[in-house]
C-alpha distance (Angstrom), angle and dihedral (degrees) to the residues before:
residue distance angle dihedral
X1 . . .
X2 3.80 . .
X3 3.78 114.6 .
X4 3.69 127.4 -119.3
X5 3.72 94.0 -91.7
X6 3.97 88.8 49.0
X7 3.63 89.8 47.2
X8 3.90 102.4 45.5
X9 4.47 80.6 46.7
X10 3.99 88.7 61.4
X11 3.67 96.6 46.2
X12 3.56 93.4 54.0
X13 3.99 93.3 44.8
X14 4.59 85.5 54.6
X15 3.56 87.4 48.8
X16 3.86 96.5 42.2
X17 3.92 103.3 35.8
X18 3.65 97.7 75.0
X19 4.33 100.9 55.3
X20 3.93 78.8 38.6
X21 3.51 97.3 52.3
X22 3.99 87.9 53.9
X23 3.78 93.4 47.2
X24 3.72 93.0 53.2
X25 3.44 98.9 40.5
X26 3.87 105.2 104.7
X27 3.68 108.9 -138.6
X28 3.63 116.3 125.5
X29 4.00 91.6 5.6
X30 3.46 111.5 131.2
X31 3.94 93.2 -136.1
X32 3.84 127.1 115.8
X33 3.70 128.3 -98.8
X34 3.58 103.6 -98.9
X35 4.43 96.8 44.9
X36 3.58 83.8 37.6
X37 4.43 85.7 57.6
X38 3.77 83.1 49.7
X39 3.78 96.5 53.3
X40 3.76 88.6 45.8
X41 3.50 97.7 51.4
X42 3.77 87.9 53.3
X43 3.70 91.4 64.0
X44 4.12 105.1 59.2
X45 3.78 118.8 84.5
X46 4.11 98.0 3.9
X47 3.53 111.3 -157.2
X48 3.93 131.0 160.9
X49 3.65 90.5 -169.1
X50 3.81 91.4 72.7
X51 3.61 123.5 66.7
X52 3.39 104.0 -155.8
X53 3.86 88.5 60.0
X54 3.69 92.3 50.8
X55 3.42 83.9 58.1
X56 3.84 94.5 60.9
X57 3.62 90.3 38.8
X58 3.92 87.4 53.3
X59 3.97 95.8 44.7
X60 4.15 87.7 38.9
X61 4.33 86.2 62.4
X62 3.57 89.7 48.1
X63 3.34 106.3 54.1
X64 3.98 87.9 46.8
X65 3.51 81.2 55.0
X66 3.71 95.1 48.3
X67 3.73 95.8 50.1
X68 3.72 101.4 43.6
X69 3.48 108.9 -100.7
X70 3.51 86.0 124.4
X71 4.14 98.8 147.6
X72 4.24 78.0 60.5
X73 3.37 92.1 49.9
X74 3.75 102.3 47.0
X75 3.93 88.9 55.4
X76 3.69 88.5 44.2
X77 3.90 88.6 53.6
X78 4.01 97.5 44.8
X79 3.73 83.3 54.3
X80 3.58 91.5 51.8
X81 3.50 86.8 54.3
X82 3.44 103.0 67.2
X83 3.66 101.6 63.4
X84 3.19 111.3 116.3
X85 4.05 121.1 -114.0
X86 4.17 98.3 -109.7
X87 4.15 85.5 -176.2
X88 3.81 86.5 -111.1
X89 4.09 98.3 120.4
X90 3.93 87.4 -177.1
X91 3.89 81.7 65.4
X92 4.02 108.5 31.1
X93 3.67 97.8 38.7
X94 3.20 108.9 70.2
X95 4.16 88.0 53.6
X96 3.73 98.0 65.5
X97 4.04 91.9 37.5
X98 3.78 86.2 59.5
X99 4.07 95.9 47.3
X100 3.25 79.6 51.5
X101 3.72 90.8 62.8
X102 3.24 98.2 46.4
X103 3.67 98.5 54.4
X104 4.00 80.1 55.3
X105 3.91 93.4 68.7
X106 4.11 94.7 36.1
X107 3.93 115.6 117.7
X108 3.85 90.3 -159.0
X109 3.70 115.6 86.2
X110 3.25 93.0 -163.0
X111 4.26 94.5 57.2
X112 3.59 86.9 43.3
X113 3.90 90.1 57.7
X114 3.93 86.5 43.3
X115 3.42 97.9 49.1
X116 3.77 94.1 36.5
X117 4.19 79.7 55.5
X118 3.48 96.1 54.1
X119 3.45 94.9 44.8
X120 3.67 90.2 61.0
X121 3.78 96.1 47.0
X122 3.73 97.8 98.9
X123 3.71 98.3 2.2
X124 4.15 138.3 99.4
X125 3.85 103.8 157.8
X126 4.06 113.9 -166.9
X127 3.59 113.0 -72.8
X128 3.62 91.7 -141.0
X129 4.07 92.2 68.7
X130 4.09 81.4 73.8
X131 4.10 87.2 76.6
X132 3.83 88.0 51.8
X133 3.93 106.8 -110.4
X134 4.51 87.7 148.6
X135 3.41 94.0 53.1
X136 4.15 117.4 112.3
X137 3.67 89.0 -168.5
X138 4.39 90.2 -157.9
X139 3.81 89.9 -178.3
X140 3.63 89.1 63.2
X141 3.56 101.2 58.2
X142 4.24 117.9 121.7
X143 3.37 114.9 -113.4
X144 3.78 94.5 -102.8
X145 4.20 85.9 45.8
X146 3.80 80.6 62.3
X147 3.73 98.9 49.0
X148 3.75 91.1 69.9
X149 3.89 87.0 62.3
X150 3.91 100.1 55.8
X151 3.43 105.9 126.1
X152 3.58 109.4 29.0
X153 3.81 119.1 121.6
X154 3.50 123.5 -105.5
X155 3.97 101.4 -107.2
X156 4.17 81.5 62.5
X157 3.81 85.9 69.6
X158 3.64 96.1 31.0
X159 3.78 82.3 64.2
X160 3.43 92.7 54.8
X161 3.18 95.2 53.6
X162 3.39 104.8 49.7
X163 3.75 91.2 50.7
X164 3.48 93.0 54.8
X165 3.73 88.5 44.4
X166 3.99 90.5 53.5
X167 4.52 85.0 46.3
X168 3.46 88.0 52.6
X169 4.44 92.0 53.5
X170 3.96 85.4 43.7
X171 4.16 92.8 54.0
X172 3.99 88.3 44.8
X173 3.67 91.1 49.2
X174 4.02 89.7 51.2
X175 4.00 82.5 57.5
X176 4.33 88.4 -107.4
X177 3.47 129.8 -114.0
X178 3.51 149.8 -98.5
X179 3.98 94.9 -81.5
X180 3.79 87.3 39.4
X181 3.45 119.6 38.6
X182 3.96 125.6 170.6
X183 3.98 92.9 -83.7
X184 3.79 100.5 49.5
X185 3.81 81.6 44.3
X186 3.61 91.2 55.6
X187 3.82 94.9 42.2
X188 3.83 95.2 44.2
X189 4.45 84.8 55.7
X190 3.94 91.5 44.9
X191 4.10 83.5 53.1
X192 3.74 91.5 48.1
X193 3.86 101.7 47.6
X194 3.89 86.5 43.8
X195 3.82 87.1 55.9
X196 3.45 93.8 46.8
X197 3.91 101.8 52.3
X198 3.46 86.4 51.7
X199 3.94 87.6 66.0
X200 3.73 107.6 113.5
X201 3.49 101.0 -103.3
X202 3.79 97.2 17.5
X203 3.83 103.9 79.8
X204 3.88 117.2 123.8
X205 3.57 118.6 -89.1
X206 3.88 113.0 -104.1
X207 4.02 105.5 -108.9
């Protein structure tokens, strides 16, 4: 029998999945194909209780964050917020680390403060991560470091990306460091979404 944490997870994920499900599914975003098969994927079988779903629930909010479908995102992110805190970091974590990335890309103030808020509710991530120690940093790899990647398909790197992208919102929101501060911040995200829209397959849609 699942215990209470388990239990109170599952509940959430019935009464979530089907305002998810919507926000994921793809039609009439202006995303391309292959980030739009990422969002999608994020949407069947939600469950909290599993972290390698949170993980595509996570990545799903930040690419709709990434490509500007912020009023999406926002919703996406106040549902997030309302799963409850189980104790299991492995599963919660990742939920207010991606809010946080999606108040990154808002052009409100006023959701950014809200979802910033929210965030924060339950949450009091390591003040360490401000100095950097989770990032993979991809784009610095040596030439030979890159070698040993030839051959994997662009949504590997995507993911990369994005989760350095998502890092990168978490260290702003814990106000930096002296090795990061706000503007290297900034410039190291610009860098990142640059790299990832020129993904094969994950260039912005022409408006």
């Amino acid at each position: 029998m699942a215990d209470a944490g388990t239990q109170a997870l599952k509940a959430v994920s019935a009464d979530l999945a089907p305002r998810l499900a919507e926000l994921f599914d793809p039609a009439g975003m202006a995303i391309p194909k292959k980030a739009a098969s990422v969002v999608a994927k994020a949407a069947k079988s939600i469950d909290f209780a599993k972290d390698a779903k949170v993980g595509e629930i996570t990545q799903a909010l930040v690419i709709l964050s990434v490509y500007g479908e912020l009023d999406r995102a926002a919703e996406v992110a106040r549902l997030l917020a309302t799963v409850p805190n189980t104790g299991n970091l492995t599963l919660f974590e990742p939920l207010p680390a991606a809010i946080v990335a999606a108040a990154w890309f808002q052009q409100s103030s006023s959701v950014t403060a809200e979802l910033e808020s929210l965030a924060k509710k339950e949450w009091t991530p390591l003040a360490t991560r401000a100095k950097g120690i989770l990032l993979r940093q991809p784009l610095k790899r040596s030439a030979a470091e890159q070698a040993d990647f030839e051959g994997y398909p662009p949504v590997y790197f995507a993911s990369e990306y994005l989760a350095d992208i998502e890092e990168l919102a978490v260290m702003a929101f814990l106000g930096g460091s002296f090795s990061w501060n706000r503007k290297k911040i900034t410039a190291e995200i610009d860098t990142l979404v640059a790299a990832l829209y020129a993904l094969p397959g994950f260039a912005p849609v022409a408006s």
